[in-house]
C-alpha positions in Angstrom: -56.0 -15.7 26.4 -60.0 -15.6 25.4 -60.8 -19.1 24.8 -63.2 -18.0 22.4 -60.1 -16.7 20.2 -59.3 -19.1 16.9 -55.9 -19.7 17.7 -54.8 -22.6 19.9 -54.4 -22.2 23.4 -51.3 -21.8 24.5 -50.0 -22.1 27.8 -47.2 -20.1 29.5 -44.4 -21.9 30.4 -43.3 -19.6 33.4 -43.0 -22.6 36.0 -40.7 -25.0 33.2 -38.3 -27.6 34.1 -36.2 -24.9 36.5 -39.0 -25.3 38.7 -36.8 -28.4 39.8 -33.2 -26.5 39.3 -32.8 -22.9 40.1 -29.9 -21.7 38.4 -29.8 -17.9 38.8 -31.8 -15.3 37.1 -29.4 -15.3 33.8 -30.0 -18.9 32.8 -28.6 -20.4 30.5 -32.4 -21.9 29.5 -33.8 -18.4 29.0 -33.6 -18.9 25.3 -35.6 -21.8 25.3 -39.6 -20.7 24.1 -41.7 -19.5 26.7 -45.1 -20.9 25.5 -46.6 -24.7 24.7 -49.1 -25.5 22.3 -51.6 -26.9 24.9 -54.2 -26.4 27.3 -56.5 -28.8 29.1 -59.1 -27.8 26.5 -57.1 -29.3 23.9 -56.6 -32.7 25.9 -60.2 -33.1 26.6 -60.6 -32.0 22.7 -58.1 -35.2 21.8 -59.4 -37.7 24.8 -62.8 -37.2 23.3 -61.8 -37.9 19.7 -60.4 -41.5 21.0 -63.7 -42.3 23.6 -65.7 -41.5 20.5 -64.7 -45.4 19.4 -66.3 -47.0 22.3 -69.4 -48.8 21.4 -70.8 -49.7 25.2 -72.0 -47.6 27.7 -69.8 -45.1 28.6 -69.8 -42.8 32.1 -67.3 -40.3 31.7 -66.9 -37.4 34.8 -64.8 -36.2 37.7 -64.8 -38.0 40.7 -64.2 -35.6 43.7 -61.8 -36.8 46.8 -62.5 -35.2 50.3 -59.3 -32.8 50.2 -61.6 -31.7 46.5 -58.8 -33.3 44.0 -60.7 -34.5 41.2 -60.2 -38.4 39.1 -61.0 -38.2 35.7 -62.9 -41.5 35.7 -64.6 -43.9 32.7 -67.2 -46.5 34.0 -68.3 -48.8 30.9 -71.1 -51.6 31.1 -72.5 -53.6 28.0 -75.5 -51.7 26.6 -78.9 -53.0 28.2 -76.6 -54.9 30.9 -78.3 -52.3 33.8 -81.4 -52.1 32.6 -81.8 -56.4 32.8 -79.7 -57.4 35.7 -81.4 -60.4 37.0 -77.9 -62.2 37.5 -75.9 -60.7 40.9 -73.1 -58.2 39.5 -69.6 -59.1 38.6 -66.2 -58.0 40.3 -65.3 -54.3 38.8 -62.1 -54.5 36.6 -60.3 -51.2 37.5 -57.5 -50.5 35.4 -54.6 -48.1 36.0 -52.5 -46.9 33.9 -48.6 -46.3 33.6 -46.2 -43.4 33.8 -47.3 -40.4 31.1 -50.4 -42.2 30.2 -54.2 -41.8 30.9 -57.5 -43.6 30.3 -57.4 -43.0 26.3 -54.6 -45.3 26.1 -56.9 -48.3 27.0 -58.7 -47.9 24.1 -58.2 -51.1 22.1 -59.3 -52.6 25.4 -62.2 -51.4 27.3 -65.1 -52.0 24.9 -63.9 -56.4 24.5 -63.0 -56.2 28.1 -66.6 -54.4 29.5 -69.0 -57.0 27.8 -68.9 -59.1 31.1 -68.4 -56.7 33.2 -67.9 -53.4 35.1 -65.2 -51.5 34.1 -63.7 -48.6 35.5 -60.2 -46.6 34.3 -59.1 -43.4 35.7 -56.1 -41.0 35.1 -53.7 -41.2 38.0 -53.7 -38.4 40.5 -51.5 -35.7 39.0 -51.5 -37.2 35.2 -54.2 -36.7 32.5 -57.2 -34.9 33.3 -56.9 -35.3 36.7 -55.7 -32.4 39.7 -52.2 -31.6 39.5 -51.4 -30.8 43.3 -47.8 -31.1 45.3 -45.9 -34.3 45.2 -43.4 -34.8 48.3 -39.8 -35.3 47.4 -39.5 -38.2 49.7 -40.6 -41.5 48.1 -42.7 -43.2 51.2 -44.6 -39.8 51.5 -45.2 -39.9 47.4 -46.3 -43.4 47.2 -48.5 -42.8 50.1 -50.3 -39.7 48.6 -50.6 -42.2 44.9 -52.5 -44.7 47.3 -54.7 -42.5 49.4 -56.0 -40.9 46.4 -56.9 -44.6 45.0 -58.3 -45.6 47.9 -60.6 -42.1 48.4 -61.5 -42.8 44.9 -62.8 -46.1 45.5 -64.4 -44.9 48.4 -66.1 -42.1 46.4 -67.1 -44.3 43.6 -68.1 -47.1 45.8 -66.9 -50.0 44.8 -66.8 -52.7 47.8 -64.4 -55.3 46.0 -62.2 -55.1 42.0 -60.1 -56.7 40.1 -57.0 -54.1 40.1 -55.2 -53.9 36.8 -52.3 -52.1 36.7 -49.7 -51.2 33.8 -45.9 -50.4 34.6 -45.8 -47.7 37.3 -49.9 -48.4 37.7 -49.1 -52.3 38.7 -46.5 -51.0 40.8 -48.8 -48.3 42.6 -51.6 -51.3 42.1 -49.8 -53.3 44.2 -48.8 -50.4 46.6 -52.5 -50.5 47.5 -53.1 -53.9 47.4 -50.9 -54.8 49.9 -52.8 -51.7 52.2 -55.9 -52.4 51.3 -56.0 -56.7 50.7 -59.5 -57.0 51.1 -60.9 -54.8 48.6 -58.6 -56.9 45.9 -60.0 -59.9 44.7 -57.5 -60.1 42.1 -54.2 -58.6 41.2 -52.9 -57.8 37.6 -49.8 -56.4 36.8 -49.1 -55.6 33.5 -44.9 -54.8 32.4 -44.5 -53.7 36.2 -42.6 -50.9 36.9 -40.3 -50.8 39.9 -40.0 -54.2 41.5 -36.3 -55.5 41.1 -33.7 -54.0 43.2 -30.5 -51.7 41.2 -27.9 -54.4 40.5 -24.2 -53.6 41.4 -21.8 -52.8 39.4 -20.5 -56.9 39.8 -24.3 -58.1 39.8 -24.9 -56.6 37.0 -21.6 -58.4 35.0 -23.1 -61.7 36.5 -26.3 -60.9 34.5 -24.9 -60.4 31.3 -26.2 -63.5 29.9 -29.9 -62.5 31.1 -29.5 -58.8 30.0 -28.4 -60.0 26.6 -31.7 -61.6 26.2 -33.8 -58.7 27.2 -34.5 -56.0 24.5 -32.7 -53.0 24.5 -35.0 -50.0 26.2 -36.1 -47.7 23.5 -34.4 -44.5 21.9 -37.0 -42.4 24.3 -36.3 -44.1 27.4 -32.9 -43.6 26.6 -33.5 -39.3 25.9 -35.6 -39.5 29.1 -33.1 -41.3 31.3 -30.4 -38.6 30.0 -32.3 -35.7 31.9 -33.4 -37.3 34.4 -30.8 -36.6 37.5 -31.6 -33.2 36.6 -35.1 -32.6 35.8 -38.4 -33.9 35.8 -38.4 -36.8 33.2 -40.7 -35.5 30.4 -39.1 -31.8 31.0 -37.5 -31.8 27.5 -41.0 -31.9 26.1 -42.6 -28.6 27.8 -39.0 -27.1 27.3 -39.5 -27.7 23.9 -42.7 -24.7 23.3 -44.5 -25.2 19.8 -41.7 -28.3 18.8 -43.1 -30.3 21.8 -45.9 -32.1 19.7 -42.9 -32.9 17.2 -40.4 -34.3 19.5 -43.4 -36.8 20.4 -44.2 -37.9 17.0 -40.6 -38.6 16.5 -40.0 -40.5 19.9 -42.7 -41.6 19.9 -43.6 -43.3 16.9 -44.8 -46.4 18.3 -47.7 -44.8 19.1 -48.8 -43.9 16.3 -48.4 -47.1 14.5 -50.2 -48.9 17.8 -53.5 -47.2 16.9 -52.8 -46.7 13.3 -56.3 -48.6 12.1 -58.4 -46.6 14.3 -56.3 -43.3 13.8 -55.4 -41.9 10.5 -53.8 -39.1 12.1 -51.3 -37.8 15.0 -54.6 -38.1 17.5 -52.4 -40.9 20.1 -49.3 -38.7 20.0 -51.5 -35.6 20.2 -53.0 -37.2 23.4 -49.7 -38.2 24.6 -48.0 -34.5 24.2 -51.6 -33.0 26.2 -50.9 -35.6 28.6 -47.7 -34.5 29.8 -47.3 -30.9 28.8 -49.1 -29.4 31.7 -48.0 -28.7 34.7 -45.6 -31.5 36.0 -47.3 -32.9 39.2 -47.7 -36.9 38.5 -44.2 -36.9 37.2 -42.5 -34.7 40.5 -44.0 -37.9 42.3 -42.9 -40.2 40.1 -39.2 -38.8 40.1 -40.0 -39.0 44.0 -40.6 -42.7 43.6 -37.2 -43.4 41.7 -33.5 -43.5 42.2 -33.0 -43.7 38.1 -35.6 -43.8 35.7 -35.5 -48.1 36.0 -35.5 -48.1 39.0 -37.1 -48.0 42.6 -36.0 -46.4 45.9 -38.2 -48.7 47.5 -38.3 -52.1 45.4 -41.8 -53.4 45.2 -40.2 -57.0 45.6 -39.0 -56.2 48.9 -42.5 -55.9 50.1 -44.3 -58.4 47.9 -44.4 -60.6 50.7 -46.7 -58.9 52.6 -49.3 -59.5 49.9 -51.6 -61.9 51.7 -50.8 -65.5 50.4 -54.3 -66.1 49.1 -54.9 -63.0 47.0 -54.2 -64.5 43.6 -51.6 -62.1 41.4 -51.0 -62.6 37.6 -48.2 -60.7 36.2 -48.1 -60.0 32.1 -44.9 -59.4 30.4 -44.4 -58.4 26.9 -42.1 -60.9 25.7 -39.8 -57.7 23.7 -40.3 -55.8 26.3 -37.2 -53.8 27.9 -38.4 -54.7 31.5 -37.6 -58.3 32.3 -40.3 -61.2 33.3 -37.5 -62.5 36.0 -39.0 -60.0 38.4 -42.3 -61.9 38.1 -40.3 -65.1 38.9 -38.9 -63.9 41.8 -42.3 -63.0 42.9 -43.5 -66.3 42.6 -40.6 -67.5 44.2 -41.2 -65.1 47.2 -44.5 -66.1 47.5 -43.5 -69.6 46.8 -45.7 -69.8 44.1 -49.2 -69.7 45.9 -51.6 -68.0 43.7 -49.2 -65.9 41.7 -48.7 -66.9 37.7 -46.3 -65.3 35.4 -47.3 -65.2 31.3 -45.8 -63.8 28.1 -47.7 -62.3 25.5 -45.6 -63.1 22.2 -44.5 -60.4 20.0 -45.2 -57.5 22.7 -43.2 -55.1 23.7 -43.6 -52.4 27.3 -47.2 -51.5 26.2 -48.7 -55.3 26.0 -52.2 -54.1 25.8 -51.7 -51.9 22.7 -49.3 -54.2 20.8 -51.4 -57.5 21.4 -54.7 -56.4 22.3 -56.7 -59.6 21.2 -54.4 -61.8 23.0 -53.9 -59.6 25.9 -58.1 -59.1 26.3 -58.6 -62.7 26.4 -56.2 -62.9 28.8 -57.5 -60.2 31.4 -61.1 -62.1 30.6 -60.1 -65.5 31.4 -58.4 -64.2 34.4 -61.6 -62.2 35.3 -63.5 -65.0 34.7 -61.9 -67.0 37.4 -63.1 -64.6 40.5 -66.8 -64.8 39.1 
């Protein structure tokens, strides 16, 4: 289509969900619409509606990796703070963000949480406005290609030592890499962590009732998500959905809007959202690598937590409503028998801590930043 034409971009939706499940050449799918109301044109349009908020210095660009896969990077510093450094830099904050999401979604956070110090946020390889190559199907090989791409990145950006902040599948990528790469991480954040409890049995889980119970139920579109899943990628239903797609988000979605509501009048976070993930699935194939369900792991992070070195310090953060449980951070604790590793609830926060509480949770991930230097 010529991108100087008024109309939205569209883009063809030749390699949907069947991309995943080939089911003969008269699918039962083929009714479904055959174009998406998206482009990466219209996700840069949206990301740069939200950046336009930050008040510090912002860096925004593509970092490139060896192999030439590009991170979508933001570097923030307080204004006048590199023009006047008399005073020895402080430890980079990296932050990383979870499954579907991308650098805007830190938005509420990386202007209180840069006036200290460095901070840097990137869109996971395969998510946001970063390349889209081939994921494996087999989980050690996904993880692995996650990691090397953080690890390149920091390489390419040039950061000797950070504090690594990650959110659900970002803290369980985060720690991924810090247990590879222990002395580049001076401190360890994990934020609603995705992926670190093993499945329960069938008779575990019975045993757990009482525990469950207390635990929020997981939300209408983690429910629609985990319905497709053993078959397709896990955001499929929204490319399958062609010009409804940005609707189904607004109405699964709602959270989101409400999140941002005093900064957005509009549909702009579930706009981003929708650009996000209705490209090409790349991110997500890895993800769906990474998992046995949608909750869970093939390769439990707290089977391998112990390999953390003892005296990296790790704070985990757990929305106190959130659907995934704070007992995982106990066990942590308990596995590393509780050297270094603390484990706090953010009242009246749900899976996306940083958005709901963003006060609380910024003076948190300050105080915590404070304590490396």
């Amino acid at each position: 289509m010529d991108p100087a034409a008024t109309t939205a971009p569209m883009q063809n939706d030749c390699e949907t969900e069947l991309e995943t499940k080939k089911i003969g050449s008269s699918s039962v799918w083929s009714w479904w619409p055959s174009w998406r109301p998206t482009s990466m044109s219209l996700l840069k349009t949206t990301e740069s509606k939200i950046l336009a908020c930050i008040q510090n210095d912002l860096w925004a660009r593509f970092v490139t990796l060896p192999n030439q896969d590009r991170i979508w990077t933001l570097t923030l510093t307080k204004k006048m703070v590199r023009k006047s450094s008399e005073k020895p830099p402080k430890t980079p904050l990296v932050m990383v963000h979870g499954f579907g999401g991308g650098v805007g979604l830190w938005i509420r956070n990386l202007d209180a949480l840069s006036h200290s110090r460095p901070i840097y946020a990137f869109d996971l390889l395969g998510f946001g406005r970063s390349s889209r190559p081939h994921f494996p199907s087999d989980a050690t090989k996904a993880e692995e290609q996650f990691v090397d791409s953080i690890e390149q990145w920091r390489q390419s950006v040039g950061l000797e030592n950070m504090i690594l902040l990650g959110h659900s599948l970002g803290g369980y990528l985060a720690t991924s890499y810090a247990i590879q790469y222990p002395s580049r991480v001076s401190h360890l954040i994990l934020v609603d962590p995705w992926g670190f409890p093993e499945r329960p049995q069938a008779q575990a889980q019975e045993g757990q009732g009482t525990e469950m119970a207390k635990r929020p139920s997981p939300p209408r579109w983690v429910k629609v998500i985990a319905a497709v899943f053993s078959l397709f990628n896990p955001l499929a239903v929204i490319r399958a959905a062609g010009p409804w797609g940005p609707g189904l988000v607004n109405r699964f979605r709602p959270d989101f809007k409400r999140k941002f509501e005093d900064l957005f009048d509009d549909d702009t976070m579930t706009q981003y959202i929708y650009h996000c993930n209705a490209q090409t699935p790349s991110g997500e194939v890895g993800f769906r690598a990474l998992s046995e369900s949608l909750g869970w792991a093939k390769r439990p992070m707290l089977q391998r937590v112990n390999l953390l070195p003892p005296s990296m310090p790790v704070t985990m953060l757990y929305g106190a409503r959130s659907w995934v449980s704070s007992s995982s951070g106990d066990k942590m604790a308990e596995i590393r028998n509780q050297a270094h590793t603390k484990v706090m609830l953010i009242n009246d926060a749900s899976h996306h801590v940083y958005a709901d509480q963003p006060e609380e949770f910024n003076r948190v991930v300050k105080n915590i930043c404070k304590s490396v230097d």
